[in-house]
Predicted model as a PDB file, atoms N, CA, C, CB and O in Angstrom, pLDDT in the B-factor column:
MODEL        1                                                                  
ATOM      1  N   UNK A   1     169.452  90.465 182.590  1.00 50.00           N  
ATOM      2  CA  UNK A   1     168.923  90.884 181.305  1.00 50.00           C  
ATOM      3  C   UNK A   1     167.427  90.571 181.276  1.00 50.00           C  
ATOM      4  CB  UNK A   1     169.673  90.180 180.130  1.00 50.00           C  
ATOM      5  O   UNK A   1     167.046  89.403 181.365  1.00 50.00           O  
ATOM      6  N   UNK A   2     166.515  91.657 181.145  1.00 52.00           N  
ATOM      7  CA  UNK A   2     164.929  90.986 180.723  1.00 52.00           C  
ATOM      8  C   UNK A   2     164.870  91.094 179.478  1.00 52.00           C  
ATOM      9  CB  UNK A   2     163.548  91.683 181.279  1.00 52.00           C  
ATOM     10  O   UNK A   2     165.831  91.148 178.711  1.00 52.00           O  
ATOM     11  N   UNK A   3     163.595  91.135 179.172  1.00 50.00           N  
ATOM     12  CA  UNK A   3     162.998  90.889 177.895  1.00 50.00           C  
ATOM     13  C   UNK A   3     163.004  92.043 176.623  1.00 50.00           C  
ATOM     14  CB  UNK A   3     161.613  90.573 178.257  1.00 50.00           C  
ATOM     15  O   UNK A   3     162.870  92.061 175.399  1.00 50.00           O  
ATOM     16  N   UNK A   4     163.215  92.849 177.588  1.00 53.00           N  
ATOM     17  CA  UNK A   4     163.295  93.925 177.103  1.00 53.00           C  
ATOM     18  C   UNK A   4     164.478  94.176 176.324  1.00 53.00           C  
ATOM     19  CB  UNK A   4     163.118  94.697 177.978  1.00 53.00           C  
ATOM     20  O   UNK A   4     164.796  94.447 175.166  1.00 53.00           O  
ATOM     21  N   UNK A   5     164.830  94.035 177.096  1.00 55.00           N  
ATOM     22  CA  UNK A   5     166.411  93.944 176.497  1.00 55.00           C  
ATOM     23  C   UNK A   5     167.171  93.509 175.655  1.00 55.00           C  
ATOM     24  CB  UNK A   5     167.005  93.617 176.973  1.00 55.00           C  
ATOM     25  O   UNK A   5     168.274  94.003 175.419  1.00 55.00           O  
ATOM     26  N   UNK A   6     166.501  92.137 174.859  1.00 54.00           N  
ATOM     27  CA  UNK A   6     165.970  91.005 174.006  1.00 54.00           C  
ATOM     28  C   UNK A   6     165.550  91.804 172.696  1.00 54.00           C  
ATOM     29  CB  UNK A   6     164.632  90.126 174.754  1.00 54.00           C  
ATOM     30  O   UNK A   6     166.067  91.580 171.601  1.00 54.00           O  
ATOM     31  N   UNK A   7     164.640  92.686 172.897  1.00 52.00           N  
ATOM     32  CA  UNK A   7     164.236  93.015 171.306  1.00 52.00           C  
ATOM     33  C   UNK A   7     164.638  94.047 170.828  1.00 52.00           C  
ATOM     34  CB  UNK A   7     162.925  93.130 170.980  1.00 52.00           C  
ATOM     35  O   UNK A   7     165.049  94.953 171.553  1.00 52.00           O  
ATOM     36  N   UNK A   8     164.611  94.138 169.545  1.00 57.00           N  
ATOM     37  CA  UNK A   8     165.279  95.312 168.642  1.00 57.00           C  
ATOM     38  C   UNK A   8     165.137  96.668 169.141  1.00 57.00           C  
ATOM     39  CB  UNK A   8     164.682  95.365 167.235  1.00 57.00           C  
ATOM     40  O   UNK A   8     164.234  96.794 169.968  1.00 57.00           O  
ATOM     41  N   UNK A   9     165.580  97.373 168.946  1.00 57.00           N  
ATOM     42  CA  UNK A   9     165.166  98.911 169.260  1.00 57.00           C  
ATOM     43  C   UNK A   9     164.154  99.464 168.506  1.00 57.00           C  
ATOM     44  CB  UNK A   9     166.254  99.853 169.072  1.00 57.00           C  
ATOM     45  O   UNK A   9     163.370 100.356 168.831  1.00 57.00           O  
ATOM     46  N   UNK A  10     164.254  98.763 167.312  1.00 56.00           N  
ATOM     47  CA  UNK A  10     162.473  99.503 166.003  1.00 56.00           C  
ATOM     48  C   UNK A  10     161.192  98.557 166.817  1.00 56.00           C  
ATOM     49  CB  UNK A  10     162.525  98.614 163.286  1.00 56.00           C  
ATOM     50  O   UNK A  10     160.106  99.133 166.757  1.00 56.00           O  
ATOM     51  N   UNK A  11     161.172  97.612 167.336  1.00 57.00           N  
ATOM     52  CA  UNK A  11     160.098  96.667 167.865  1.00 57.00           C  
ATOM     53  C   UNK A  11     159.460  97.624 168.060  1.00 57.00           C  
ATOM     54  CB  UNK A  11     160.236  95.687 169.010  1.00 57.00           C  
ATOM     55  O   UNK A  11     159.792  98.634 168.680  1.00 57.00           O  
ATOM     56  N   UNK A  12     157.834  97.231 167.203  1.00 60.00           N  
ATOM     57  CA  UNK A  12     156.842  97.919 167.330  1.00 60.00           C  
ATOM     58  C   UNK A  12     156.819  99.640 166.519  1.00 60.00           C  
ATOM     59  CB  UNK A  12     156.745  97.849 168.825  1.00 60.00           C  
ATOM     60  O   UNK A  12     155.777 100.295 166.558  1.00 60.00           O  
ATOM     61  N   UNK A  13     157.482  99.930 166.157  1.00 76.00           N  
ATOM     62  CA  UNK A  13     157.717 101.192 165.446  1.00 76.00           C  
ATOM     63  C   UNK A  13     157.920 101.192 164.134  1.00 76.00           C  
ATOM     64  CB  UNK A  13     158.706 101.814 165.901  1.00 76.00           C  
ATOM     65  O   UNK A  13     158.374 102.086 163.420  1.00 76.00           O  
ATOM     66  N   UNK A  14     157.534 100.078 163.855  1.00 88.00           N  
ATOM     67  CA  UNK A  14     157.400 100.220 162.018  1.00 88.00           C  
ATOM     68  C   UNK A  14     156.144 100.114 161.074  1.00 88.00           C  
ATOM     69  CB  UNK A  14     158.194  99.087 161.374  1.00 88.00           C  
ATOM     70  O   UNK A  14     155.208  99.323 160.958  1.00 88.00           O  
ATOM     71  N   UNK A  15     156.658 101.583 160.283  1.00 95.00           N  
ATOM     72  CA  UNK A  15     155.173 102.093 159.882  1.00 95.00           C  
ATOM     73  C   UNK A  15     154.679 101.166 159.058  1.00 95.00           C  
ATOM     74  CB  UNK A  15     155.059 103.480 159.150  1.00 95.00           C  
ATOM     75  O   UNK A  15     155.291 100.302 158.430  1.00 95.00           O  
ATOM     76  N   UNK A  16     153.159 101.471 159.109  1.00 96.00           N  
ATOM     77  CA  UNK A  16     152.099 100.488 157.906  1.00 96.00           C  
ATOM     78  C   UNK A  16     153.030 101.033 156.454  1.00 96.00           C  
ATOM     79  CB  UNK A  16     149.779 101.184 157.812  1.00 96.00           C  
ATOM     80  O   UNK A  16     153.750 102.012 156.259  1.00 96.00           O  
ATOM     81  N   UNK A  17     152.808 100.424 156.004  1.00 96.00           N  
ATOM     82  CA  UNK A  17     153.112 100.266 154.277  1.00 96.00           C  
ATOM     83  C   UNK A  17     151.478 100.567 153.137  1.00 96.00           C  
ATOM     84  CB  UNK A  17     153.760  98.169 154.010  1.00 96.00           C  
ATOM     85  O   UNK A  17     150.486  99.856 153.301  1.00 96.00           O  
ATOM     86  N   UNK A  18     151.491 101.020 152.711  1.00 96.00           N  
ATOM     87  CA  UNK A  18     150.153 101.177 151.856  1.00 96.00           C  
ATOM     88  C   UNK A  18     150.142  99.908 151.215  1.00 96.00           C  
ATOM     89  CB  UNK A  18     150.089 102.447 150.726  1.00 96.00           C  
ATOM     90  O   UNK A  18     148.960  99.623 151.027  1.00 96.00           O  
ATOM     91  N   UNK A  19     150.963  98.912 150.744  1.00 97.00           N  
ATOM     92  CA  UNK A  19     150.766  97.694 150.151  1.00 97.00           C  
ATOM     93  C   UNK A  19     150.406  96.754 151.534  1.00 97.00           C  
ATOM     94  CB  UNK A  19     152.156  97.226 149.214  1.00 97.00           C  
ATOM     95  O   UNK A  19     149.973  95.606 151.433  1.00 97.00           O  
ATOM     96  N   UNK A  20     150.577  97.216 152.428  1.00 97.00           N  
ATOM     97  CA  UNK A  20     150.601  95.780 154.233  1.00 97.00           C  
ATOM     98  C   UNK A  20     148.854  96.473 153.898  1.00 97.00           C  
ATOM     99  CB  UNK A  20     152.009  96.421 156.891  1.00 97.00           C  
ATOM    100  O   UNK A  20     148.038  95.644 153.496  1.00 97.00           O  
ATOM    101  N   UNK A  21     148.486  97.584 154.035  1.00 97.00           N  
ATOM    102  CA  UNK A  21     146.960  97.510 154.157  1.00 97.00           C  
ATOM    103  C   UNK A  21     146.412  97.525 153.256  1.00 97.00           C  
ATOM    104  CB  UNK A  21     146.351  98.300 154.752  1.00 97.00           C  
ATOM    105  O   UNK A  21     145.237  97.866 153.393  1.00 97.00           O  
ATOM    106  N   UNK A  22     146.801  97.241 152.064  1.00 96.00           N  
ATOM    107  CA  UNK A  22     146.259  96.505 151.069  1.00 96.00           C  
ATOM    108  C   UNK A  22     145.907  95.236 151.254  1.00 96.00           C  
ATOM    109  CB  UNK A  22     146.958  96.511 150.154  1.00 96.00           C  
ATOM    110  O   UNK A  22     144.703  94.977 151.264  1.00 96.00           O  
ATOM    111  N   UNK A  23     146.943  94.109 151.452  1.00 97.00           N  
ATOM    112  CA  UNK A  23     146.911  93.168 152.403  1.00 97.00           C  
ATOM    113  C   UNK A  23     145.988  93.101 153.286  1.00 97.00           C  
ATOM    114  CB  UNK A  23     147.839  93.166 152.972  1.00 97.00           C  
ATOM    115  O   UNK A  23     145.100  92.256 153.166  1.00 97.00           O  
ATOM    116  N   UNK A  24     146.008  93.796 154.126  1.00 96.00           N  
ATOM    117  CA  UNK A  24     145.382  93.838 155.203  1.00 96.00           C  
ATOM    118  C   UNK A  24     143.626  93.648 154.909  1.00 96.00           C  
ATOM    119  CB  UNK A  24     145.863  95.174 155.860  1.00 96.00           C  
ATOM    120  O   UNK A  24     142.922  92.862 155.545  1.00 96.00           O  
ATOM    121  N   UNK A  25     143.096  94.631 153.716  1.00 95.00           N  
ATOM    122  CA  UNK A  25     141.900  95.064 153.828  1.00 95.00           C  
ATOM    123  C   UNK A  25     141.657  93.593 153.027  1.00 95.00           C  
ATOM    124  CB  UNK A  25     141.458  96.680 153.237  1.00 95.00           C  
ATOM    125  O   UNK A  25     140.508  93.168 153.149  1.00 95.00           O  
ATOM    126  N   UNK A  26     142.652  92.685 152.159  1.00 95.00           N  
ATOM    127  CA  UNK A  26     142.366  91.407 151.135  1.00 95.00           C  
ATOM    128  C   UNK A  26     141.902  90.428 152.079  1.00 95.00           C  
ATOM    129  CB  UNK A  26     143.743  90.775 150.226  1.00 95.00           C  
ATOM    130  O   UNK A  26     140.912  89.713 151.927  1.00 95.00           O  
ATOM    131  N   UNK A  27     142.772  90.445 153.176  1.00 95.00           N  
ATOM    132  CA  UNK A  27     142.605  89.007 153.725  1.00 95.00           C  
ATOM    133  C   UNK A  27     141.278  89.366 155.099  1.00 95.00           C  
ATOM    134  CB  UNK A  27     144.492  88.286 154.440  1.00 95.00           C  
ATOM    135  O   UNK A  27     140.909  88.513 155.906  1.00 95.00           O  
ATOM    136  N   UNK A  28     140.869  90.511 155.063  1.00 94.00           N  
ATOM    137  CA  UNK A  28     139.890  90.619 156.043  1.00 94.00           C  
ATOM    138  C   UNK A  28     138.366  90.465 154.898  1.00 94.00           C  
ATOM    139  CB  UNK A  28     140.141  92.287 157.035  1.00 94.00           C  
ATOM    140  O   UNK A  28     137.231  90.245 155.320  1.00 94.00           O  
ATOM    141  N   UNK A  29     138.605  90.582 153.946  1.00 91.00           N  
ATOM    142  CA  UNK A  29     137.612  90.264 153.277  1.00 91.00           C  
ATOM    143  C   UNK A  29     137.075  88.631 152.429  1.00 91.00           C  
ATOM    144  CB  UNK A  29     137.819  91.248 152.508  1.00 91.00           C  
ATOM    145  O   UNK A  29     136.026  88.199 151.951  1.00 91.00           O  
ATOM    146  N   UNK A  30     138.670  88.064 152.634  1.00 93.00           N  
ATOM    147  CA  UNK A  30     138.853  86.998 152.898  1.00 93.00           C  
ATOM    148  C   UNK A  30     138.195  85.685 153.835  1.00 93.00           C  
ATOM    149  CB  UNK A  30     139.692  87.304 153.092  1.00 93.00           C  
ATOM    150  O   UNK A  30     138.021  84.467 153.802  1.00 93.00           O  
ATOM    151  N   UNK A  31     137.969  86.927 154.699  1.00 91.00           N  
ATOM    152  CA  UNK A  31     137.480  85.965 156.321  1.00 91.00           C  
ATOM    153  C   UNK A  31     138.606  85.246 157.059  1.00 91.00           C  
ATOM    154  CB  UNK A  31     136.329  84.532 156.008  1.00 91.00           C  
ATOM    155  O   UNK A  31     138.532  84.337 157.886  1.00 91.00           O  
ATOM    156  N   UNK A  32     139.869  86.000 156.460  1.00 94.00           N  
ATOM    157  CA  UNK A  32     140.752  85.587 157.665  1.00 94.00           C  
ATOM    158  C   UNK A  32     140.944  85.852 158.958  1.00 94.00           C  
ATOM    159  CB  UNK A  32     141.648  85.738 157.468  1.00 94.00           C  
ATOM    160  O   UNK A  32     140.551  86.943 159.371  1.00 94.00           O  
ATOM    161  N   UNK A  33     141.536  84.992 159.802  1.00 94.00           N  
ATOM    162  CA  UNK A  33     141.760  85.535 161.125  1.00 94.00           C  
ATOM    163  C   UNK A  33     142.649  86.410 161.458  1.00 94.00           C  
ATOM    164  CB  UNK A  33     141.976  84.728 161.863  1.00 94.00           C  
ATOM    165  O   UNK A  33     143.558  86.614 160.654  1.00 94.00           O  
ATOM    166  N   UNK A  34     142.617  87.216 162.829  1.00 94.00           N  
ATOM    167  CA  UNK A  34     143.359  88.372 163.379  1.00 94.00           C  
ATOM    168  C   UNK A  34     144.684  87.510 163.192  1.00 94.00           C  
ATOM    169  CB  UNK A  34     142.914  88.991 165.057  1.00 94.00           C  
ATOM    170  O   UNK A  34     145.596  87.880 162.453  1.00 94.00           O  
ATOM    171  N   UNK A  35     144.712  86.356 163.909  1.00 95.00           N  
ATOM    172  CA  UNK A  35     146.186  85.467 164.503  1.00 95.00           C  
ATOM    173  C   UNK A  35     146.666  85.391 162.851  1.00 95.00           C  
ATOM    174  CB  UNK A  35     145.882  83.417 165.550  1.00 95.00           C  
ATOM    175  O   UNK A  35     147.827  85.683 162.563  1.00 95.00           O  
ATOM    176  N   UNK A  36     145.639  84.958 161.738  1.00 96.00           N  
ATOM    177  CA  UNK A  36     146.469  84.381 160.582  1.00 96.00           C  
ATOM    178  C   UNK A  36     147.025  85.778 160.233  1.00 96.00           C  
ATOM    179  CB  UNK A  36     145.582  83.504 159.251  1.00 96.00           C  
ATOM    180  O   UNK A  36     148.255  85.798 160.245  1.00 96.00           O  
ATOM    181  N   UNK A  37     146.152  87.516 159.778  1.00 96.00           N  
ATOM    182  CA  UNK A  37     146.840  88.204 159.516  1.00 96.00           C  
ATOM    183  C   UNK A  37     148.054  88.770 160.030  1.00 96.00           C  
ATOM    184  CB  UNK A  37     146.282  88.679 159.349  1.00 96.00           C  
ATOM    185  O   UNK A  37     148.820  89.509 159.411  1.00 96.00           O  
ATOM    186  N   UNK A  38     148.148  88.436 161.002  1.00 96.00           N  
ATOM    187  CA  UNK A  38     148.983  89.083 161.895  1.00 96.00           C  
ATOM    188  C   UNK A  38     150.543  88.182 161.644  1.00 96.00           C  
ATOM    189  CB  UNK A  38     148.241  89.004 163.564  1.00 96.00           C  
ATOM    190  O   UNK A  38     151.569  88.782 161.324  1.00 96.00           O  
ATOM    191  N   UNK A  39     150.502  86.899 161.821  1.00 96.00           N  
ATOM    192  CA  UNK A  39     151.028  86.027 161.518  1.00 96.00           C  
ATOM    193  C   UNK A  39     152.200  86.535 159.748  1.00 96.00           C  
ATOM    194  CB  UNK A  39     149.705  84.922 161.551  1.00 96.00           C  
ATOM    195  O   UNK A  39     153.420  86.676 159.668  1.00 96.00           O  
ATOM    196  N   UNK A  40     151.009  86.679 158.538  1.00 96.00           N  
ATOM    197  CA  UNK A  40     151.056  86.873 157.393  1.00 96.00           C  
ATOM    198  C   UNK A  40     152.090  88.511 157.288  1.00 96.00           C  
ATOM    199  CB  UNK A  40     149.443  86.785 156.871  1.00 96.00           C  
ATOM    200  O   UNK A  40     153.055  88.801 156.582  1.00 96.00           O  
ATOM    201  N   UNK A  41     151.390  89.231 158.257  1.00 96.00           N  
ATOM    202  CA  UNK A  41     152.262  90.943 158.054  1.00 96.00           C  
ATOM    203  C   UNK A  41     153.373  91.079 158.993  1.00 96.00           C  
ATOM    204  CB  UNK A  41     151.202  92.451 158.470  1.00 96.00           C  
ATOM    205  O   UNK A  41     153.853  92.166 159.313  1.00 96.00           O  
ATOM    206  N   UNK A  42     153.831  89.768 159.493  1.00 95.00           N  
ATOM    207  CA  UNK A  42     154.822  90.147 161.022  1.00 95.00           C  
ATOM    208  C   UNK A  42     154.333  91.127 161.858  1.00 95.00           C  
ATOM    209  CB  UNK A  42     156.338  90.751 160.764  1.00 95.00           C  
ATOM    210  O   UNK A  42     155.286  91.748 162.328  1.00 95.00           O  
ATOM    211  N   UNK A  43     152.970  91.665 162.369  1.00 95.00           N  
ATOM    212  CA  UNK A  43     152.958  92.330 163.321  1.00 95.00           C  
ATOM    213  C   UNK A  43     151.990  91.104 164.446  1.00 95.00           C  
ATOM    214  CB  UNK A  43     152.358  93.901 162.870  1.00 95.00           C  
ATOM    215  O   UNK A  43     151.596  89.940 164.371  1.00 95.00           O  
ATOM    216  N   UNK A  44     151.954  92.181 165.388  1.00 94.00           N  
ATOM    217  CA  UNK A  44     151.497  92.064 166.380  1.00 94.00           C  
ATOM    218  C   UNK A  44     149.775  91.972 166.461  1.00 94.00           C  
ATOM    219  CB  UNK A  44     152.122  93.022 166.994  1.00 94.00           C  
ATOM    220  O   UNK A  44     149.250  92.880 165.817  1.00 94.00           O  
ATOM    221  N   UNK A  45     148.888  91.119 167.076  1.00 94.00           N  
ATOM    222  CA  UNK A  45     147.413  91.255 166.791  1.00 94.00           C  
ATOM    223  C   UNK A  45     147.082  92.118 167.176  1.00 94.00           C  
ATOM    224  CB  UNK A  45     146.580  90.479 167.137  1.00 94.00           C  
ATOM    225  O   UNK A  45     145.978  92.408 166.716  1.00 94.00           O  
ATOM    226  N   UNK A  46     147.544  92.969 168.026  1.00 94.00           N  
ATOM    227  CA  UNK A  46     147.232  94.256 168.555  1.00 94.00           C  
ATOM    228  C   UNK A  46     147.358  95.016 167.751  1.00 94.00           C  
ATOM    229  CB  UNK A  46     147.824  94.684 169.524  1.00 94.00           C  
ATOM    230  O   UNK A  46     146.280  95.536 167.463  1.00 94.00           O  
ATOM    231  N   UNK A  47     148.809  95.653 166.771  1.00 95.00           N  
ATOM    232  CA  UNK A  47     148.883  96.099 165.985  1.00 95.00           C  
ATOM    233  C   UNK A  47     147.925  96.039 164.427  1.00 95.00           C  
ATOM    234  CB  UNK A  47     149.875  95.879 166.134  1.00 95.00           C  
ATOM    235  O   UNK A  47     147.696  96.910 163.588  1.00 95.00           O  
ATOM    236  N   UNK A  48     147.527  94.605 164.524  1.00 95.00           N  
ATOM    237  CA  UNK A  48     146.624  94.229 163.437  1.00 95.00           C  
ATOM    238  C   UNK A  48     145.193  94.931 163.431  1.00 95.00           C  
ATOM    239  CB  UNK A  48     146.438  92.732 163.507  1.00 95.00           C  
ATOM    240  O   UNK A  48     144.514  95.245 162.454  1.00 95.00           O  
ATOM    241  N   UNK A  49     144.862  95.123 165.068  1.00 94.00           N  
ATOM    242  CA  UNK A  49     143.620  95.200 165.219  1.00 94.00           C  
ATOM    243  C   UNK A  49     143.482  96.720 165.089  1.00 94.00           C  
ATOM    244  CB  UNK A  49     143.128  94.527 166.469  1.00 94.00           C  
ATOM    245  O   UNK A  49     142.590  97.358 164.531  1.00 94.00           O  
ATOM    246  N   UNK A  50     144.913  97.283 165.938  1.00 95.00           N  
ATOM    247  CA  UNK A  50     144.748  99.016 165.846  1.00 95.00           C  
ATOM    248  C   UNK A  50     144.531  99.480 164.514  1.00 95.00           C  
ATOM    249  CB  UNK A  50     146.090  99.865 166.339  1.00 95.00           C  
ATOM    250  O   UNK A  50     143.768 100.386 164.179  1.00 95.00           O  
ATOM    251  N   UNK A  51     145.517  98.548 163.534  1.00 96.00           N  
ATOM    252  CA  UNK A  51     145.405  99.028 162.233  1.00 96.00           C  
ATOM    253  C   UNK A  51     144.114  98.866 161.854  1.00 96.00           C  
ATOM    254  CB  UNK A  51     146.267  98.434 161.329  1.00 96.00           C  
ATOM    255  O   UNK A  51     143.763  99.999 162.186  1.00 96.00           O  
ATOM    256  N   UNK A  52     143.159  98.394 161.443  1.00 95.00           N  
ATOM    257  CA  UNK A  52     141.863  97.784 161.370  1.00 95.00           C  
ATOM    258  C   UNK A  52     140.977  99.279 161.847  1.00 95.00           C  
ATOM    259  CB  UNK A  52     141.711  96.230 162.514  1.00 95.00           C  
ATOM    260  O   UNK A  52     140.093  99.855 161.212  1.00 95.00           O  
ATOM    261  N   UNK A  53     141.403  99.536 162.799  1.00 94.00           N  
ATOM    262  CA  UNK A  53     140.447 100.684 163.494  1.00 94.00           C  
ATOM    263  C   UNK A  53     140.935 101.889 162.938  1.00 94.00           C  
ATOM    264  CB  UNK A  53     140.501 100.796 165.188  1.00 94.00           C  
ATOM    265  O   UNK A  53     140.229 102.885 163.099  1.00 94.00           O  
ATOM    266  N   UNK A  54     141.994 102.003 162.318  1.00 95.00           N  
ATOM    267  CA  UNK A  54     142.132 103.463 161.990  1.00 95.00           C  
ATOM    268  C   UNK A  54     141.669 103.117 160.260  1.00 95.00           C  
ATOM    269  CB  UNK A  54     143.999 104.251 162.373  1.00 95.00           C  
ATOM    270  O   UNK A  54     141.026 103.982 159.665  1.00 95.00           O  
ATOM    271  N   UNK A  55     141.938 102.188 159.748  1.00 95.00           N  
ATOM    272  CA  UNK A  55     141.636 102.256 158.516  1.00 95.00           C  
ATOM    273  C   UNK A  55     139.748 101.942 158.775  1.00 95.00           C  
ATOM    274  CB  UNK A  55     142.700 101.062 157.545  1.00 95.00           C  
ATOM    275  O   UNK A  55     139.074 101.847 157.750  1.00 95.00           O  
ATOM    276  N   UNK A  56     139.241 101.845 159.756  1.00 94.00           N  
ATOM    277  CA  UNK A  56     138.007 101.412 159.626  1.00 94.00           C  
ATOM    278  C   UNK A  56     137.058 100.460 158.782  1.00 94.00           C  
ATOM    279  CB  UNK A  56     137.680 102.217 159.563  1.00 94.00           C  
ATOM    280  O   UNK A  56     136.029 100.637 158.131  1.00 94.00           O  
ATOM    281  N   UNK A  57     137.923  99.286 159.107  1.00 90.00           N  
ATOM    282  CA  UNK A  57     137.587  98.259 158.785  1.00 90.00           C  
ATOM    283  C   UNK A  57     136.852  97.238 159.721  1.00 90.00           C  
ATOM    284  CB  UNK A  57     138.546  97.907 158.336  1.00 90.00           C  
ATOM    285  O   UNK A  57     137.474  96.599 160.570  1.00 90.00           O  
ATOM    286  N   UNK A  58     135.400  97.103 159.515  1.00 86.00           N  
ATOM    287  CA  UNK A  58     134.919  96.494 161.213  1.00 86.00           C  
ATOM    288  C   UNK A  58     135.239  95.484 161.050  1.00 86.00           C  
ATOM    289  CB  UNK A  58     133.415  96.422 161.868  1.00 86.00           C  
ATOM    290  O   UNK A  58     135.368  94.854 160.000  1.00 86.00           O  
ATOM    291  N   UNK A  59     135.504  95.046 162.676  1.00 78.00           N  
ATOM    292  CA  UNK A  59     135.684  93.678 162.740  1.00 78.00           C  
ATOM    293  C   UNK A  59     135.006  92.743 163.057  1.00 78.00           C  
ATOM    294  CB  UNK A  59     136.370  93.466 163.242  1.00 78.00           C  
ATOM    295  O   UNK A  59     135.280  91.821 163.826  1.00 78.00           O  
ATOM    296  N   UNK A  60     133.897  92.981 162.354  1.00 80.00           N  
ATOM    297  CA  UNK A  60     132.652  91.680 162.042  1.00 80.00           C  
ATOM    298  C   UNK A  60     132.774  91.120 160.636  1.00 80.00           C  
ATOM    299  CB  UNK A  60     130.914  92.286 162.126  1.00 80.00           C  
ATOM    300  O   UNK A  60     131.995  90.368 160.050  1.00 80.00           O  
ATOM    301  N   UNK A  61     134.154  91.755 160.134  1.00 73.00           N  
ATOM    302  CA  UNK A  61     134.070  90.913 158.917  1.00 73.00           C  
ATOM    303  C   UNK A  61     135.895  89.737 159.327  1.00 73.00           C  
ATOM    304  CB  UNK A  61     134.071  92.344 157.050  1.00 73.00           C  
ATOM    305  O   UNK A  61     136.482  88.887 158.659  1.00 73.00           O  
ATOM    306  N   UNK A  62     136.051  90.097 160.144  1.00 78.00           N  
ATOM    307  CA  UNK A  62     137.387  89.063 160.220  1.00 78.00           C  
ATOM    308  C   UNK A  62     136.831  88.041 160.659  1.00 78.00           C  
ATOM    309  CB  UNK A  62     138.665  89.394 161.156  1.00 78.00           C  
ATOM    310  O   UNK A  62     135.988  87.939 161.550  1.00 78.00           O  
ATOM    311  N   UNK A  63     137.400  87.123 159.904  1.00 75.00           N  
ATOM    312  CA  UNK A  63     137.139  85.567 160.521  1.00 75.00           C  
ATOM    313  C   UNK A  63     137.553  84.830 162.080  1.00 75.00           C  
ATOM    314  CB  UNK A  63     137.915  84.697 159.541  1.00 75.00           C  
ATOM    315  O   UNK A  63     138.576  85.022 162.738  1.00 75.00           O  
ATOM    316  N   UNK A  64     136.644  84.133 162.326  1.00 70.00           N  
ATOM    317  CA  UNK A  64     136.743  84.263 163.642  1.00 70.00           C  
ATOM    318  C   UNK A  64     136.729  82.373 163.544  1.00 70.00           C  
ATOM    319  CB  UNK A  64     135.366  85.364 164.551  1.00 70.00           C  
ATOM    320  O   UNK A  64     136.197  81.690 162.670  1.00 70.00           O  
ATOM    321  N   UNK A  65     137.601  81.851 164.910  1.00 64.00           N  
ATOM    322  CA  UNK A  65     137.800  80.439 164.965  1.00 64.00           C  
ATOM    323  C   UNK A  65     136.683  79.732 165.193  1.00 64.00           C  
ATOM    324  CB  UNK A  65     138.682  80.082 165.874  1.00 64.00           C  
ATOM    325  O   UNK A  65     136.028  80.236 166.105  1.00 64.00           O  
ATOM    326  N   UNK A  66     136.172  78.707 164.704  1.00 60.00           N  
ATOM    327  CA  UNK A  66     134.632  78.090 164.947  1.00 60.00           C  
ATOM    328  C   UNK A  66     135.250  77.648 166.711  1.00 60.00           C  
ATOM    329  CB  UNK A  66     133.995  76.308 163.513  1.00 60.00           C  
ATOM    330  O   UNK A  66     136.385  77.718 167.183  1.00 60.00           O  
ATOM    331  N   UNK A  67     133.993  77.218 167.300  1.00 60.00           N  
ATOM    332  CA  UNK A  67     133.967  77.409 168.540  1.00 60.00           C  
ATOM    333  C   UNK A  67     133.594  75.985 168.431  1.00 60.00           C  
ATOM    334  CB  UNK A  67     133.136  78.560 169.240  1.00 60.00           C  
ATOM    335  O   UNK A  67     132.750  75.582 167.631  1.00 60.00           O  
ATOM    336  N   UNK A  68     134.379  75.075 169.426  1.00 65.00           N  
ATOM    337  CA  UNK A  68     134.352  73.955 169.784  1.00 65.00           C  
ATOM    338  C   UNK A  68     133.177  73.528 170.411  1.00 65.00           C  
ATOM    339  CB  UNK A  68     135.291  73.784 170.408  1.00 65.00           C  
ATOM    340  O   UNK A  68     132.529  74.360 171.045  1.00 65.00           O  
ATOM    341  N   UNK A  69     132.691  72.057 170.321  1.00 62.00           N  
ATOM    342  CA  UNK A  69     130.999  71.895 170.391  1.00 62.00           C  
ATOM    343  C   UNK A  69     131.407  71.420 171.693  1.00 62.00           C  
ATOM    344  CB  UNK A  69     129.921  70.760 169.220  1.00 62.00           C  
ATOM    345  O   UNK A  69     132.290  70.568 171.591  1.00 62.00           O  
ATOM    346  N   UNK A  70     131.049  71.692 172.945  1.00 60.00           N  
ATOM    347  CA  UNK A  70     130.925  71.117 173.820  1.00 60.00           C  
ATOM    348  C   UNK A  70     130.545  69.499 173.945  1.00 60.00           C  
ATOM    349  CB  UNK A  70     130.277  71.850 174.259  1.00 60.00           C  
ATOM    350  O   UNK A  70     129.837  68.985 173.079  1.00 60.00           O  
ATOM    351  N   UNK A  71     131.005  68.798 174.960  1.00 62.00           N  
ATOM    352  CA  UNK A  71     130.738  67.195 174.821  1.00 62.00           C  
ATOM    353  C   UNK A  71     129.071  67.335 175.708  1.00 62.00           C  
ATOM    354  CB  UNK A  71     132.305  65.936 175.841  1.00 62.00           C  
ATOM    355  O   UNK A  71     128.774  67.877 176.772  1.00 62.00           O  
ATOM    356  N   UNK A  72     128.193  66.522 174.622  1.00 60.00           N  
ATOM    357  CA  UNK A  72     127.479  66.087 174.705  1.00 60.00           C  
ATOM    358  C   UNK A  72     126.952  65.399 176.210  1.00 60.00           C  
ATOM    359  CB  UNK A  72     127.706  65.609 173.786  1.00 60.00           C  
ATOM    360  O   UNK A  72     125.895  64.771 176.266  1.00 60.00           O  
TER     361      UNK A  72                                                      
ENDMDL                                                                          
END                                                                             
């Protein structure tokens, strides 16, 4: 058995919702992250991000993880 085999048959085939990109467009204005929205809508960050691009929403406004200070 792989992995495949493992997930639902809809995996990945379920349409946006006009209320998920509602959502979607709140928490990117938010300054949330890809991982938190994605997390928040059950999809995939990929899916988060495709969505993002068709609704054309750039992604210089999603929040992005501060970047660890290197040791001194």
């Amino acid at each position: 058995m792989n992995l495949h085999d493992q997930m639902p048959r809809n995996y990945g085939k379920r349409p946006w919702q006009p209320e998920e990109d509602n959502q979607l467009r709140e928490m990117v204005e938010a300054g949330k992250t890809i991982t938190m929205i994605s997390l928040r809508l059950k999809r995939t960050v990929t899916a988060v991000r495709g969505r993002l691009g068709i609704l054309k929403v750039p992604l210089g406004k999603v929040g992005r993880r501060p970047k660890k200070n290197p040791p001194a």
